[in-house]
C-alpha positions as CSV (number, residue, x, y, z in Angstrom):
1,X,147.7,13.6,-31.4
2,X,146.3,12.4,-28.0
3,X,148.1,10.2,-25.6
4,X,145.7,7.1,-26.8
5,X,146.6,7.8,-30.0
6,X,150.0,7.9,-29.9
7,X,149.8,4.7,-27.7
8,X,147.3,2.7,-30.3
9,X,149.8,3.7,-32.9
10,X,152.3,1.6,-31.2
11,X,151.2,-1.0,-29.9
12,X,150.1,-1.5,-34.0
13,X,153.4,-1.2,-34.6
14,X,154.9,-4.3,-32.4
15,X,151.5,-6.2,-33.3
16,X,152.7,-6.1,-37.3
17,X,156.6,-6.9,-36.6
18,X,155.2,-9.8,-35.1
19,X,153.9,-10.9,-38.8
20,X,157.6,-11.9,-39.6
21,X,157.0,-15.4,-40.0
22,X,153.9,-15.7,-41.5
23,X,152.5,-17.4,-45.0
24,X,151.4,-15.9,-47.6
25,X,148.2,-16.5,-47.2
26,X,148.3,-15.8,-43.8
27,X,149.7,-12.3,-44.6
28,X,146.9,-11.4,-47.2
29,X,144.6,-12.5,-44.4
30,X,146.1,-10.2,-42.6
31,X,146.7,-7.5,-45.0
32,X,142.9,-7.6,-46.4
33,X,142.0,-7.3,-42.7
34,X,144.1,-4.3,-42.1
35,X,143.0,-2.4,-45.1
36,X,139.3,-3.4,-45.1
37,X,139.3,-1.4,-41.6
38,X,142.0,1.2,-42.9
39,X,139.6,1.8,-45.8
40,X,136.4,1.9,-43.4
41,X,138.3,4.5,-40.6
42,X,138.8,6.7,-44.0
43,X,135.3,6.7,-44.8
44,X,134.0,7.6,-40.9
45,X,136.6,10.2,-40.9
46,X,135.1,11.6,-43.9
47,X,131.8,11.5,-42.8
48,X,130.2,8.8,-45.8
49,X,127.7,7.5,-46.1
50,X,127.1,3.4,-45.2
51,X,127.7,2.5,-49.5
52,X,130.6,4.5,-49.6
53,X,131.1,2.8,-46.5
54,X,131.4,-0.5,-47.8
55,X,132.7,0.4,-50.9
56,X,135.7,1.6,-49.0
57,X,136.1,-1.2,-46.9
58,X,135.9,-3.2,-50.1
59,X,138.6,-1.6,-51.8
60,X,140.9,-1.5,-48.7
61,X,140.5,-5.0,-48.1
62,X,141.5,-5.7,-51.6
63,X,144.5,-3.9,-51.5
64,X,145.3,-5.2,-48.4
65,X,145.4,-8.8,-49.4
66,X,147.7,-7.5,-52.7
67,X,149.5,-6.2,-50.5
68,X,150.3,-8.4,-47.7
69,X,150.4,-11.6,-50.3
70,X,153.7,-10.6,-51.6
71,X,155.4,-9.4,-48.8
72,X,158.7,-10.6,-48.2
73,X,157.9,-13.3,-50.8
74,X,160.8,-12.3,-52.9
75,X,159.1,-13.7,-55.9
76,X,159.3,-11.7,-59.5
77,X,156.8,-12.3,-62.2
78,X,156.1,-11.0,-65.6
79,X,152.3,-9.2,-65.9
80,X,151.1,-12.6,-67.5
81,X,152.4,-14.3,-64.4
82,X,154.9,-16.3,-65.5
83,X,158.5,-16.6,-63.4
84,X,160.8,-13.5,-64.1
85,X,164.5,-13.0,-62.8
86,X,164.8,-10.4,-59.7
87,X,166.3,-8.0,-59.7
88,X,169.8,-7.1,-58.3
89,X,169.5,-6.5,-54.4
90,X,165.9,-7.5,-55.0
């Protein structure tokens, strides 16, 4: 990896821990941001073309949102979405 790299990396790194104190839906914000552009990087590197593009960035941002909506929530649900006790240490 290249000096920039290494230095974009990081400064990623303190930009995220800054996310502490967030919402939820501030975090999915944030989350479908970061993996609509994760998801788009992916499909440059691979050399796509502009659907796969999109469909990438689609997808990413999606996850993203998942994602970054439950973060630190410490909320447990059944699949139907009703309230479910955590688990120990949860």
């Amino acid at each position: 990896m290249t000096k920039t790299m290494m230095l974009l990396l990081a400064v990623g790194g303190f930009s995220l821990s800054a996310c502490a104190s967030y919402t939820p839906n501030q975090n999915a914000a944030i989350g479908g941001l970061g993996g609509a552009a994760a998801g788009l990087a992916a499909a440059d590197l691979a050399d796509a073309n502009d659907s796969v593009k999109v469909a990438a960035a689609l997808a990413g941002a999606a996850g993203g949102a998942a994602i970054g909506s439950n973060t630190g929530a410490r909320r447990c649900t059944y699949a139907d979405g009703t309230p479910a006790p955590c688990p120990p240490r949860y």
